[in-house]
C-alpha positions as a Markdown table, in Angstrom:
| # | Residue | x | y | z |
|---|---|---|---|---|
| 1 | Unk | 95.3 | 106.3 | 80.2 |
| 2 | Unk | 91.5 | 107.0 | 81.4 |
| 3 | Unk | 89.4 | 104.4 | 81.0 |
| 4 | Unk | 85.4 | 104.6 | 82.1 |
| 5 | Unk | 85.5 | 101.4 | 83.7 |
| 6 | Unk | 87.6 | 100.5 | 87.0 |
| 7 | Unk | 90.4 | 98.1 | 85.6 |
| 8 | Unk | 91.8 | 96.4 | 88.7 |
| 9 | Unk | 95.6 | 95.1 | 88.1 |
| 10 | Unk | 96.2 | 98.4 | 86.3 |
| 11 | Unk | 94.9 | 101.2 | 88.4 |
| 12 | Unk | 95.5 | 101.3 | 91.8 |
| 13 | Unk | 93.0 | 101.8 | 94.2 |
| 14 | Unk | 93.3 | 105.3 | 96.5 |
| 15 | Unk | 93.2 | 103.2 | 100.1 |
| 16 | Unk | 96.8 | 104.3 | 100.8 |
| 17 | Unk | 95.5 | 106.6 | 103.3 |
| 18 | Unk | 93.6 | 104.2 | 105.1 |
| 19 | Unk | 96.3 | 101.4 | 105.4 |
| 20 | Unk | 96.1 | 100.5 | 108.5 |
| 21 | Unk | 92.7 | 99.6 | 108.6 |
| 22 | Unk | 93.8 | 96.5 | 106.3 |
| 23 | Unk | 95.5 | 95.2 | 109.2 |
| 24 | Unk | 92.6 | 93.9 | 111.3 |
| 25 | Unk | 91.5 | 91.8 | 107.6 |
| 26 | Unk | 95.3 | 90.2 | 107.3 |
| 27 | Unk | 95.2 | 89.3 | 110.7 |
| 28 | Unk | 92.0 | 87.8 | 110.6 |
| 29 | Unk | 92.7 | 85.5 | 107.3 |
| 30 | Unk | 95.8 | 85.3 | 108.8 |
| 31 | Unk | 95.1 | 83.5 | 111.4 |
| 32 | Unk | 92.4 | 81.1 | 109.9 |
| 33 | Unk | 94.7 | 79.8 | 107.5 |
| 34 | Unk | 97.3 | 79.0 | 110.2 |
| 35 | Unk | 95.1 | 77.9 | 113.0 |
| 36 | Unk | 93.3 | 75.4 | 109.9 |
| 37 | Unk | 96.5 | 73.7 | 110.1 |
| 38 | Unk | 97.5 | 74.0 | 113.5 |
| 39 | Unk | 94.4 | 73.3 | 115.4 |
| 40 | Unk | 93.8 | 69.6 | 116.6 |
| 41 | Unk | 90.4 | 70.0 | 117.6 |
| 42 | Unk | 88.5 | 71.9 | 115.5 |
| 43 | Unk | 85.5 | 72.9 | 117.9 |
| 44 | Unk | 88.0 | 74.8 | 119.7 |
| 45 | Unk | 88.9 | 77.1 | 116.4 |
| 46 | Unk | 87.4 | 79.9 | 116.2 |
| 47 | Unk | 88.7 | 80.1 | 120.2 |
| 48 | Unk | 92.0 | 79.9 | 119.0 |
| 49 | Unk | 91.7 | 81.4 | 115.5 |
| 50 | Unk | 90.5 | 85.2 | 118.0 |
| 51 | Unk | 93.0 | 84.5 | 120.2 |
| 52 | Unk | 95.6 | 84.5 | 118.0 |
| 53 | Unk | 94.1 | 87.3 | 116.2 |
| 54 | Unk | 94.1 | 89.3 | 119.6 |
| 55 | Unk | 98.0 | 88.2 | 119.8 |
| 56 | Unk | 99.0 | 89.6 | 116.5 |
| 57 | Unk | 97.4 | 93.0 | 116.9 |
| 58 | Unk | 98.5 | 93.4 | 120.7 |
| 59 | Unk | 102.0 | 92.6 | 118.9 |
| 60 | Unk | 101.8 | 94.7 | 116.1 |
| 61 | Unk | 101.0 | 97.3 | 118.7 |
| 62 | Unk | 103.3 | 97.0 | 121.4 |
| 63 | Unk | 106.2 | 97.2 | 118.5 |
| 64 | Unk | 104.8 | 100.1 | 117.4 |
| 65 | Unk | 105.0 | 101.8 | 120.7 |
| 66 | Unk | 107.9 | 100.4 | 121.0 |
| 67 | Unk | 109.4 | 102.0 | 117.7 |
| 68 | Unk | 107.6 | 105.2 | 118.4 |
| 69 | Unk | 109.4 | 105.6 | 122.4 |
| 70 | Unk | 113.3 | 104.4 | 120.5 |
| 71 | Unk | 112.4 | 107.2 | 117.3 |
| 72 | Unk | 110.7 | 110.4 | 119.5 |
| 73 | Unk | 113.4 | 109.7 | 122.5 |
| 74 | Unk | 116.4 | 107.4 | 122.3 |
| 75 | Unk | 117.3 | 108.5 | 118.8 |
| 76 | Unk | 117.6 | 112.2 | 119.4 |
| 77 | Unk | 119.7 | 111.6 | 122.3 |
| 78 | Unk | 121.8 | 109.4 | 120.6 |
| 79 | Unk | 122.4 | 111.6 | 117.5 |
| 80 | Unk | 121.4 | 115.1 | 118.3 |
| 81 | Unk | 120.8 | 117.3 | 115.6 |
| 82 | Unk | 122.0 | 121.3 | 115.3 |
């Protein structure tokens, strides 16, 4: 169905190529949300709210090197293909 307006809900938006640039957003509200719980002292949150932002992305990327190293070389040698 074409429609001359943009009708969110109902047509998807073509970001699937840049998906991983919606990480560094998630992480962000992310951590305000838990840290405006967590925190005790609120003039040390926006301290702790880009630390912890700094700790989910340095996560996110050490798994994915991690995943990358165990797919490109353990796998192969674990199930070698013909």
């Amino acid at each position: 169905m074409n429609t001359l307006a943009y009708t969110p809900f109902i047509d998807a938006l073509a970001i699937h190529v840049y998906w991983y640039l919606l990480i560094i957003p998630m992480s962000i509200f992310l951590a305000i949300g838990y840290k405006s719980v967590r925190c005790m002292d609120m003039s040390k949150f926006f301290r702790e709210v880009i630390i912890f932002v700094i700790q989910i992305l340095g996560g996110l990327m050490l798994m994915a090197i991690a995943f990358t190293i165990i797919i490109v070389l353990v796998l192969p040698m674990l199930a070698p293909m013909p």
